[in-house]
C-alpha positions in Angstrom: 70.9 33.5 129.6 72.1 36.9 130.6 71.9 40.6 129.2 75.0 40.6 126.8 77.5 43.7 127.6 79.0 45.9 124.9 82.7 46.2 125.7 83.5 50.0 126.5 87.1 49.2 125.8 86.2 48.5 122.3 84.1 51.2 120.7 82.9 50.5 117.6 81.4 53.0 115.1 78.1 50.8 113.9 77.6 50.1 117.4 77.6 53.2 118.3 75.1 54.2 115.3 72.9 51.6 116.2 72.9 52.7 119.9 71.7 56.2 118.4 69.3 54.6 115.8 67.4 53.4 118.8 67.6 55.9 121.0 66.3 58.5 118.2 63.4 56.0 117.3 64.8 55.8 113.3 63.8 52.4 112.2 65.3 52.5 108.8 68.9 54.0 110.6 68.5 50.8 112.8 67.8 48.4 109.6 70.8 50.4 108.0 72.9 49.2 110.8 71.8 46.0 111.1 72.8 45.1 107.5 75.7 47.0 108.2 76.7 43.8 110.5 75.6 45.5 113.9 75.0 43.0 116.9 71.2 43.2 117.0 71.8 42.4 121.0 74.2 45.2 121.4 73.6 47.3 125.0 72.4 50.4 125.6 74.0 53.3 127.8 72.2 51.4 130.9 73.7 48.3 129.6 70.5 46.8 129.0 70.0 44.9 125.7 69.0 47.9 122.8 65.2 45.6 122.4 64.2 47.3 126.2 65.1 50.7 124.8 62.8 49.9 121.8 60.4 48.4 124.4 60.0 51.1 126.8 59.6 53.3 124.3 56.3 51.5 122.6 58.8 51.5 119.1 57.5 48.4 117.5 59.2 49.3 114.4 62.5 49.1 115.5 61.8 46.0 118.1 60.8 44.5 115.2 64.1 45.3 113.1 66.1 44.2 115.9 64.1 41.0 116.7 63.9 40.2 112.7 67.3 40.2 113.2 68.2 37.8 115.8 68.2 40.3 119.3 66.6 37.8 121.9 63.1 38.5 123.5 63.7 36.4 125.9 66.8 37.4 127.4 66.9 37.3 131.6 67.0 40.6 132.6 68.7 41.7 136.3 65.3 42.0 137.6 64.3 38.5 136.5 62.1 40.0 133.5 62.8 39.5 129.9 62.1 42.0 126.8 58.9 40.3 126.2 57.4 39.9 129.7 57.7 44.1 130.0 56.1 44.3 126.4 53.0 42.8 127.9 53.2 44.9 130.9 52.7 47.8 128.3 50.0 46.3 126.6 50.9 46.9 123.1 49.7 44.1 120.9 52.1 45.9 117.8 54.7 45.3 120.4 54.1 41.8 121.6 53.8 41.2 117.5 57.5 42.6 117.0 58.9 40.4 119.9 57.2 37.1 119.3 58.8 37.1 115.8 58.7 34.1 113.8 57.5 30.3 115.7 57.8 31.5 119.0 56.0 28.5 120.2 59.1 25.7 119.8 61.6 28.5 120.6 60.1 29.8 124.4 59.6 26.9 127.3 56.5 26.0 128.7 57.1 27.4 131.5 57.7 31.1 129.9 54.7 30.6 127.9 52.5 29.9 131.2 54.1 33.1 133.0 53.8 35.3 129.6 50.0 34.4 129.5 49.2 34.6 133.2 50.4 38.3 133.7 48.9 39.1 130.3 45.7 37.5 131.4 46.2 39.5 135.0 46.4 42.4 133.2 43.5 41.8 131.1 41.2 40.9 133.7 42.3 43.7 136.7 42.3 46.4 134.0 45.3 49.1 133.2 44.2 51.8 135.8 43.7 49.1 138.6 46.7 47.4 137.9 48.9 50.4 137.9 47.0 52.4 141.0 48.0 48.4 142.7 51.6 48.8 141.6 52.0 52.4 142.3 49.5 53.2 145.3 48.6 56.4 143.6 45.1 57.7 144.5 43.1 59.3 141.9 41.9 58.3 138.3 44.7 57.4 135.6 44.7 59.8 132.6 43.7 58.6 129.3 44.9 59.8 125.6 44.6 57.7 122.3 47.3 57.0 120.8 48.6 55.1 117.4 50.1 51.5 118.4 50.7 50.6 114.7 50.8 52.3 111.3 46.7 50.7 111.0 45.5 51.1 114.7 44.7 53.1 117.7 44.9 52.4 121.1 44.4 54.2 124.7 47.3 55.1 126.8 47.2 55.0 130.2 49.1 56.6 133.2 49.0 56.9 136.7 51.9 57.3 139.5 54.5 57.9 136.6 53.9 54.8 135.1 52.3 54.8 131.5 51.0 51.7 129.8 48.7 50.7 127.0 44.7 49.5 127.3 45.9 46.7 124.8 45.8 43.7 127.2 42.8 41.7 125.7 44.8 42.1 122.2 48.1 41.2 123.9 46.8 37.6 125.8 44.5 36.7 122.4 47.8 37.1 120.4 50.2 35.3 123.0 47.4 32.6 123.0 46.9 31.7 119.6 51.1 32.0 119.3 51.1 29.3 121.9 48.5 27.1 120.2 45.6 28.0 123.1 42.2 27.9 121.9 39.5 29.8 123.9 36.2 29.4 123.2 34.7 32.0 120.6 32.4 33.6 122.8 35.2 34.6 125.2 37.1 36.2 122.5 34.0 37.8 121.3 34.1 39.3 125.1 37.2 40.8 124.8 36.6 43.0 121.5 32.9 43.8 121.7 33.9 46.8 124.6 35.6 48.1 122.0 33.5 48.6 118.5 36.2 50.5 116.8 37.6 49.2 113.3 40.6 50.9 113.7 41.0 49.7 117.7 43.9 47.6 118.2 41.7 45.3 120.7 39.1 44.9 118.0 41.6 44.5 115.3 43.8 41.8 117.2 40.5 39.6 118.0 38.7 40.0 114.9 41.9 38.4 113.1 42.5 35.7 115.9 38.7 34.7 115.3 39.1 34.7 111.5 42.1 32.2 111.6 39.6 29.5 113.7 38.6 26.8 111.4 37.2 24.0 112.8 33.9 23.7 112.4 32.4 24.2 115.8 34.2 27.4 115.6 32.4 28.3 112.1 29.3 27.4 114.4 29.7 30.1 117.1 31.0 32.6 115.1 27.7 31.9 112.4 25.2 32.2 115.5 26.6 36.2 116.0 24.1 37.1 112.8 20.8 36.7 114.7 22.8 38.4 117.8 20.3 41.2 119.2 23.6 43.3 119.4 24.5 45.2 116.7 27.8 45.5 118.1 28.3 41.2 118.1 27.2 41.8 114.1 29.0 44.1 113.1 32.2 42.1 114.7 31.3 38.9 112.5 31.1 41.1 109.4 35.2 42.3 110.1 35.8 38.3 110.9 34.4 37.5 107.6 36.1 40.2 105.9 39.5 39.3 107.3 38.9 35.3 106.3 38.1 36.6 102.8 41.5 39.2 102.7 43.3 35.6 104.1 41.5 33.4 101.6 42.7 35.9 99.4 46.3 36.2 100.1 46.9 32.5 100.7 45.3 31.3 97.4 42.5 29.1 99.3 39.7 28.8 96.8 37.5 27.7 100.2 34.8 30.2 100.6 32.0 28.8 99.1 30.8 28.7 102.6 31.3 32.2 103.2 29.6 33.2 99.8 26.3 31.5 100.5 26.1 32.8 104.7 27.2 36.4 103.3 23.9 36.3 100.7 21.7 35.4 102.8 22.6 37.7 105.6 22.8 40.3 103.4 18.6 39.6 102.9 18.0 40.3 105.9 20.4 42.9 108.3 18.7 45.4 109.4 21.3 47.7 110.8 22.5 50.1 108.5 26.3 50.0 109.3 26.1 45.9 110.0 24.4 45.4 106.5 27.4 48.0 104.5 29.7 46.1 106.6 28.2 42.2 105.1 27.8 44.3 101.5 31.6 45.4 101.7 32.7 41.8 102.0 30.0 40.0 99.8 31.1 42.5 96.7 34.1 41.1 96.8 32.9 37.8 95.8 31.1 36.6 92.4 27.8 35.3 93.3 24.7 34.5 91.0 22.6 36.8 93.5 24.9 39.9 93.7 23.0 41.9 91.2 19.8 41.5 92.4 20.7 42.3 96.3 22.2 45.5 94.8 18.9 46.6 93.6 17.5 45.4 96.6 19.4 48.1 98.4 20.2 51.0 95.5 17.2 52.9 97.4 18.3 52.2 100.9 17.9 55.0 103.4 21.4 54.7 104.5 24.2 56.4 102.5 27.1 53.8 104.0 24.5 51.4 102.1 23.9 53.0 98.8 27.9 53.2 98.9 27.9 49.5 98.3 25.8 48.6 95.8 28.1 49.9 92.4 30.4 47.1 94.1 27.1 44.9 93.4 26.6 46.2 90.1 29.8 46.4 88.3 30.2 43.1 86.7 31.8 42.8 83.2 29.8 43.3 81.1 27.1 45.3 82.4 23.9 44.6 82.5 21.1 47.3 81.0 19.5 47.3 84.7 22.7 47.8 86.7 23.5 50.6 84.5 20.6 52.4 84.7 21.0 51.9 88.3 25.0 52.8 88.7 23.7 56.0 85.9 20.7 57.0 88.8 23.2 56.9 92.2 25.9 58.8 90.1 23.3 61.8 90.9 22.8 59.9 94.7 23.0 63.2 96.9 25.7 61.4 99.0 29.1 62.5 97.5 30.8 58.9 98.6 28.5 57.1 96.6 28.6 59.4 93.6 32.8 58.8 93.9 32.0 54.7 94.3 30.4 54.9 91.1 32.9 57.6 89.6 35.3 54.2 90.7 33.7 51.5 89.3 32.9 52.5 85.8 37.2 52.5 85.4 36.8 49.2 85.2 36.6 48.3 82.2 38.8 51.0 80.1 36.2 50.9 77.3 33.5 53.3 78.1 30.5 53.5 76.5 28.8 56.3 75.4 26.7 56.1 78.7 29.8 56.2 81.5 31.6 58.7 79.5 28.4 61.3 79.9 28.1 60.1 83.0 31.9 60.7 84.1 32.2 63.9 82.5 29.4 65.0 84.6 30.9 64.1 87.5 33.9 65.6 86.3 32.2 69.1 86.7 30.9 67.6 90.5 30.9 70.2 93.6 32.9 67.7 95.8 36.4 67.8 94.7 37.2 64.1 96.0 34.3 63.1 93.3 36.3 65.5 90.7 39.6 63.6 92.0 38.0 60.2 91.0 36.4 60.8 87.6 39.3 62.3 86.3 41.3 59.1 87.3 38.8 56.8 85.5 38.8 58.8 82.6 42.6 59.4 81.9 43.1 56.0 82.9 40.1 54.6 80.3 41.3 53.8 77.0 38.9 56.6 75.8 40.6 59.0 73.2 37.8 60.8 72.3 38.4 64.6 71.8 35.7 65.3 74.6 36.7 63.6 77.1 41.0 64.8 76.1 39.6 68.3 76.3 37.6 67.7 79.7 40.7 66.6 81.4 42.7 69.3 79.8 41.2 71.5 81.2 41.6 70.7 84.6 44.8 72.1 84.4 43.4 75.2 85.6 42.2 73.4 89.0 43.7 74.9 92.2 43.9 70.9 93.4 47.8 70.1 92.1 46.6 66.3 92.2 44.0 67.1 89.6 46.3 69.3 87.5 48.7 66.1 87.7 46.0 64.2 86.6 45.7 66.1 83.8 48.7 66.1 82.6 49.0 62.5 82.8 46.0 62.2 80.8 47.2 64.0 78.3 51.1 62.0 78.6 49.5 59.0 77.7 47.0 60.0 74.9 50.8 61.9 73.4 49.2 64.8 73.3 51.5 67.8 71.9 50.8 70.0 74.9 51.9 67.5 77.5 55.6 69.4 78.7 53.5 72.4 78.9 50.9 70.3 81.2 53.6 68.7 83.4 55.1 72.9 84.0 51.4 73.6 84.8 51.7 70.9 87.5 54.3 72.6 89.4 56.8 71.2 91.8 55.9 67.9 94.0 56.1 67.2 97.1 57.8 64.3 98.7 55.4 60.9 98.1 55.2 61.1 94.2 58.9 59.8 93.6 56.9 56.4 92.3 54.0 58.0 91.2 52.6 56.6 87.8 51.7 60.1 86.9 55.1 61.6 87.2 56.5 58.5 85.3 54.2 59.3 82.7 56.2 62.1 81.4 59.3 60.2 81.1 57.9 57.9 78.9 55.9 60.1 76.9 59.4 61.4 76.1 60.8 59.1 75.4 58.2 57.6 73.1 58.4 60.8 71.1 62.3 61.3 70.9 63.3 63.0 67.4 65.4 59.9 67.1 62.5 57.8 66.9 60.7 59.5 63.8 
């Protein structure tokens, strides 16, 4: 198969704005276009295929338009390359994840598969500045900036002799594998995201989620024997397996994580890292297990603040217990400010406060960190509390510099129908662009319409 070539004899006006969609990078013109009836394997102005634009330009977003709608990855290129062979020259695993699309498996031969894996695998194993000081001769040490390859991860760039790629090569062969049904062993995958102990690394990232969708029980075996791993490093990467099995679990309605549960508890008894343990805390709170109370007190003292931050997670079961809320009433005075905002967040839930959480949130109310302020005035005007203190506490934040707490405010007071509520919304002031779907702003529609003369 060939690049297609757009007729110049035969301009057309959404080719034309699709060519310019790509070429400015605007994702949701390109969509626009597409829907529009735009051929998502139009050519450029070097009448290559519009995907290599997107390529060469690391724009996953609108690769993945164009792919999503039928432009071919695979397309022979004069040079004998395709669209998805130079993605994994550039290393960008948010790019190879645009171009692979949906079942790439039945849809690319063997034979591509094998040549897409071997250079990804050359890549991985030369490294980006060897491999480009091979391909350019250019003496000297490549330049290094980090860079965003998705909307959730970062990722090193790399030039040298004009040539710029991304340090994404271990993400881009585990993701080409596991499209193409090869299994590596766990401890080799394990190799290729340990160098880089980053949550928000695209290497990390791309691993962590390849090991999570392993299964088989030899694979639960290697992946289990990481918790006694003198590394903290090795630990703290099974805690963001686990925690990607449970969001998976989660999301595809498997009630399977018994297994999880039970390994999570006891782990949790024994980490002693600080940041492994909050990382096997984070996960286990998202469970219900008979032990979760007690391994919150276990740890409502710890010396580690990214541990105490945890524990309300523990705590807050429905209804409360008179231990965990002496405990979650004790850390709301914890003198880190993200635990005093955990348990500003937990005691929203449930709406009925008691006389206890509504001290204890108006307090916070009043607290020197304004993210803490942010988050017990969302619990509150979100409670189903209608007690005068607690209307006049949040009233009175209308005098905050912080707009989002004035908006608070006067969304408290919107849903309570409180007379001064137009005034409250006019205290607000204008919004900037992100609240068109904002509950708040909403708030004030309904409260007016609730309260229409007509309605007396």
């Amino acid at each position: 198969m060939t690049a297609p070539q757009h007729d110049p004899h035969g301009p057309n006006d959404v080719h034309d704005q699709l060519v310019a969609a790509v070429i400015a990078r605007d994702s949701r013109a390109v969509q626009a276009c597409l829907q529009d009836g735009a051929d998502p394997n139009t050519s450029g102005p070097d009448g290559l295929p519009l995907l290599c634009v997107a390529v060469g330009g690391f724009d996953h977003a609108t690769a993945d338009a164009l792919t999503d709608s039928g432009a071919d990855s695979g397309v022979v290129l004069p040079d004998g390359t395709t669209p998805l062979l130079r993605a994994v020259d550039l290393g960008s695993p948010a790019l190879i994840g645009a171009l692979l699309g949906k079942d790439p498996r039945p849809r690319i031969a063997e034979a591509e598969q094998r040549r897409l894996l071997d250079r990804a695998r050359s890549w991985y194993e030369t490294g980006e500045a060897e491999e480009l000081r091979r391909r350019t001769g250019a003496p000297g040490p490549a330049t290094r900036r980090l860079v965003n390859d998705d909307e959730h991860t970062d990722i090193e760039e790399v030039s040298l002799g004009g040539l710029t790629v991304r340090a994404g090569h271990s993400g881009v062969l585990t993701d080409l594998e596991w499209a193409f049904g090869v299994l590596p062993p766990v401890a080799e995958l394990v190799a290729r995201a340990v160098p880089y102990p980053d949550e928000l690394h695209a290497n990390w990232s791309t691993v962590s989620y390849a090991l999570a969708l392993r299964s088989s029980p030899q694979a639960w075996a290697d992946l289990a024997a990481l918790r006694h791993h003198p590394d903290p490093v090795h630990r703290r990467l099974l805690a963001r397996v686990l925690s990607t099995r449970n969001f998976l679990a989660d999301y595809h309605d498997r009630p399977d994580t018994a297994q999880d549960v039970a390994f999570l508890a006891a782990w949790a008894l024994d980490e002693p890292d600080g940041e492994v343990l909050a990382g096997v805390l984070d996960v286990y709170a998202n469970y219900d297990h008979a032990d979760q109370e007690a391994i919150g007190f276990r740890y409502a003292g710890h010396p580690d603040p990214r541990v105490r931050r945890e524990v309300p997670y523990c705590l807050s079961r429905t209804p409360l217990s008179e231990p965990a809320l002496t405990t979650l009433l004790a850390l709301a005075r914890d003198p880190d400010s993200c635990v005093r905002y955990v348990v500003a967040q937990v005691f929203a839930y449930p709406h009925e406060l008691t006389p206890a959480t509504r001290e204890c949130l108006l307090a916070l109310l009043r607290d020197p960190d304004p993210g803490v302020r942010r988050r017990a005035a969302e619990s509150l005007s979100g409670s189903h509390d209608r007690t005068a203190a607690v209307t006049e506490a949040l009233a009175a934040l209308l005098d905050e510099e912080d707009q989002n707490l004035r908006l608070e405010a006067a969304y408290a007071l919107a849903v309570r129908d409180d007379p001064r509520t137009d005034g409250a919304y006019e205290r607000v002031g204008p919004l900037g662009p992100g609240f068109e779907h904002d509950h708040r702003v909403s708030a004030h529609w309904h409260y007016t319409y609730r309260n229409r003369p007509d309605r007396t």
